[in-house]
N, C-alpha and C positions, 0 to 999 in steps of 0.2 A: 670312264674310259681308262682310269688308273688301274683297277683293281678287274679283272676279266677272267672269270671264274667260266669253266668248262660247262655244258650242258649236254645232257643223257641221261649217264649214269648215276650223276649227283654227286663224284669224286673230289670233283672242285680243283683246281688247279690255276693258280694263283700266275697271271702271263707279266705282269710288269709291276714291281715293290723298289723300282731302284730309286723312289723316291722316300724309303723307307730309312733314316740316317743311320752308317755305322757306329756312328756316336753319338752323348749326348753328353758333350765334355762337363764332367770327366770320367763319366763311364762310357765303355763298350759297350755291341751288342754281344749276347752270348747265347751260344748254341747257334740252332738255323729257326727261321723263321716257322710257325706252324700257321695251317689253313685249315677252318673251318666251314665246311660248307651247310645246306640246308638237313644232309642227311647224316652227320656228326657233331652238328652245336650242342646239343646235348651234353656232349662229352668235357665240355669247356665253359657252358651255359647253363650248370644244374639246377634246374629246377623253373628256371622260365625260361627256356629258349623259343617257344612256342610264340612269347608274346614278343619275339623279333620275329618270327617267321609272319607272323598274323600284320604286322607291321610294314612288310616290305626286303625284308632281311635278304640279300645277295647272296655275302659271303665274310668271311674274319680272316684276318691275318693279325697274329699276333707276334709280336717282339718284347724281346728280355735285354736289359743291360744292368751290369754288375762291374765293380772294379778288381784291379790284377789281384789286390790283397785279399782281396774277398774269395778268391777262385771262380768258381763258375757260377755261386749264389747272385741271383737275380735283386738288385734293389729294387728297380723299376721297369715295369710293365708298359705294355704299350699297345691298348686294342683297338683295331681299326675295323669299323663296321661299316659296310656297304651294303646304306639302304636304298637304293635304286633313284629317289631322288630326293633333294633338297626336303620337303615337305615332309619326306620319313622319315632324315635322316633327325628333323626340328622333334617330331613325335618322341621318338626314344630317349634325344636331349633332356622334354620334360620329364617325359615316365622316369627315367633312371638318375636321374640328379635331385636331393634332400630337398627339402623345401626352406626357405632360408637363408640360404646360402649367399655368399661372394659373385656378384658379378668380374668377369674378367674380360676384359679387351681381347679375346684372342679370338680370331676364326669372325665367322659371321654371327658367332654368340659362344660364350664360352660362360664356366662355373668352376670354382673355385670350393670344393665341399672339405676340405682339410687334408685328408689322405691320399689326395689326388685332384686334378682338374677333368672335366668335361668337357670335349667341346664340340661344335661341327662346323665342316666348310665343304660346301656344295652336297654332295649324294652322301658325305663322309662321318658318320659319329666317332671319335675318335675321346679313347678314358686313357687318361698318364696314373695308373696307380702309386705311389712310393710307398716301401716298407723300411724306410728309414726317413727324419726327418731332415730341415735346413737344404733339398735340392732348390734347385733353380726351375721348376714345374713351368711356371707360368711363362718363362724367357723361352726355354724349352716349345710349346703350345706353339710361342706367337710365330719362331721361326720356323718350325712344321708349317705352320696354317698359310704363312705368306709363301712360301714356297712350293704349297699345292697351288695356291690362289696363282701363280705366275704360269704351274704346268695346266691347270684345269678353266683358266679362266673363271671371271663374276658366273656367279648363279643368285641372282636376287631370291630373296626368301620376305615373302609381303605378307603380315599377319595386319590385316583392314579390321581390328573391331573398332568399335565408337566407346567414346569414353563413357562407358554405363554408370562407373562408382569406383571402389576400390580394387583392384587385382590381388584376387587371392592365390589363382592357379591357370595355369594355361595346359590344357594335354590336347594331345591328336589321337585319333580315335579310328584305325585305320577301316572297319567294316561294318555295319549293325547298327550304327547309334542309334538309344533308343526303341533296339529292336526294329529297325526299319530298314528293311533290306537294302532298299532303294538309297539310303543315307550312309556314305564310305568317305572314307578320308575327309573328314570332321574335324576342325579345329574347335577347341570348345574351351571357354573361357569363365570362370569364376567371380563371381563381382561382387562385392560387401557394400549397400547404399543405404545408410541408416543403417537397421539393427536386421538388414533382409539380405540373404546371402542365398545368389541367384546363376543362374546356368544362362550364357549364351553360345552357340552355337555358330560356326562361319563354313559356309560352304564355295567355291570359288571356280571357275571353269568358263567356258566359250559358252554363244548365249544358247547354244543347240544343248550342249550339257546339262544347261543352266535349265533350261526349257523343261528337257525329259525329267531331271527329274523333280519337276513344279510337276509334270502331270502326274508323274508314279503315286508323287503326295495324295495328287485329288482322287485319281483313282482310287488309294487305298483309302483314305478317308470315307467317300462312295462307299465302297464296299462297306466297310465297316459302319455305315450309319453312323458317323460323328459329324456331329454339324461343325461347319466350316464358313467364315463369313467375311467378305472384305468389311473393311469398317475404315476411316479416316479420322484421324486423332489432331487436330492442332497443324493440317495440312500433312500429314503424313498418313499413306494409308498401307493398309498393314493386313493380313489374315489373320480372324482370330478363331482359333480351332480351342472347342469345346470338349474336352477330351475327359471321357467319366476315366479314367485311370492316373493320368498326368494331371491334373485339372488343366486350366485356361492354357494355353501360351499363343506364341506368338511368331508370324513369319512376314520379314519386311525382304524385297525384292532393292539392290541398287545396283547398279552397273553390272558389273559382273558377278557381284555374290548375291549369294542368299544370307542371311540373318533372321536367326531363332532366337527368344526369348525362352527359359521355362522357370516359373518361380514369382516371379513378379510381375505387376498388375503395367499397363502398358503407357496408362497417363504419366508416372512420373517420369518416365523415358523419354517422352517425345523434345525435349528439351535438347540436351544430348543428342537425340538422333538428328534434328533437324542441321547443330551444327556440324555432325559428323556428314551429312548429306548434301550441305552446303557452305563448306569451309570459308 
């Protein structure tokens, strides 16, 4: 609701930024703000702008501050991307921030990669670039973050995996995972257990979502002649699809999500899942 970018012509026209700070003591902002909508990111976003539009991508409003002595040269940047909700805005968090990196207390997650922080609060990714060093980034961040957090209210962001093994990587995956049409905005999760470094997959929605696309699965499995098979493991039962391209994997049904496995073998799991299923 902050950020209300025009629709038609694709112009973009940026309706409310007064939460945008003139300062960011003890720099200014300099110049006027610029907006980037879906049909000039391009311009601003060379060379992947695609994989914010593929992602949920709104619209950017960007800000510049610089001090008196410096003239009008820009220290620190300030982009603000609206991805339409919380879940997108978590995708491009992981896509676009080092791996490695500083966690920071700011926002509903934030990062800390040296030359700048990362962070997001609610529909909002928001990068603080510096081109100098020793600013106050992170103090910067927290008071942005608390300050939409007062105009935009809580947007809870629930990432439900089970503790499979180690966390290597978390991305969101906004259409195709897998090449499966039917499987869109995919949270997909990395896990190192022993010396086997494995793919889980979290799907999330009402049980009618949930439902449809359970059938789209069987149907295309059907179609495609891949056997598909309930089986129960150690009181957990699970689908196991025999896929001559993927090999084995793995689909467990809980509450509201769905849970895929792709990689590893499903017994040393069940362990783990039963107490992720039964806390």
């Amino acid at each position: 609701g902050l950020l209300d970018f025009s629709k038609g012509d694709g112009a973009g026209v940026a309706m409310d930024t007064s939460w945008i700070p003139e300062q960011l003591p003890p720099l200014s902002r300099v110049g006027p703000l610029r907006h980037f909508t879906r049909d000039n990111l391009f311009e601003y976003v060379n060379g992947h702008a695609e994989s914010y539009i593929n992602a949920g991508f709104k619209g950017l409003v960007v800000a510049e501050y610089g001090s008196l002595d410096q003239g009008s040269q820009p220290q620190v940047t300030m982009d603000v991307f609206d991805m339409g909700e919380p879940l997108f805005a978590f995708g491009m968090l992981m896509n676009e921030t080092p791996a490695n990196v500083k966690a920071i207390n700011v926002g509903t997650m934030g990062f800390d990669y040296g030359e700048g922080i990362n962070f997001i609060q609610g529909s909002l990714f928001i990068k603080i670039s510096a081109f100098v060093t020793g600013l106050p980034l992170e103090r910067w961040g927290g008071e942005i973050a608390a300050d939409l957090l007062k105009k935009m209210g809580s947007s809870p962001l629930v990432i439900g995996f089970p503790a499979l093994g180690e966390v290597v990587e978390t991305r969101f995956i906004k259409e195709n995972y897998h090449g499966l049409a039917f499987f869109g905005n995919v949270l997909e999760r990395t896990f190192k257990r022993g010396e086997t470094v494995f793919q889980s997959f979290l799907l999330t929605g009402s049980p009618e979502e949930l439902a449809k696309r359970k059938q789209a699965l069987l149907d295309f499995l059907a179609k495609e002649n891949i056997p598909a098979t309930m089986v129960q493991d150690g009181g957990i039962p699970y689908l196991r699809i025999q896929d001559p391209y993927e090999g084995d994997w793995f689909v467990v049904e809980h509450g509201s999500q769905i849970l895929g496995i792709f990689g590893m073998a499903m017994q040393p799991l069940v362990q783990p899942l039963k107490e992720f299923f039964n806390p």
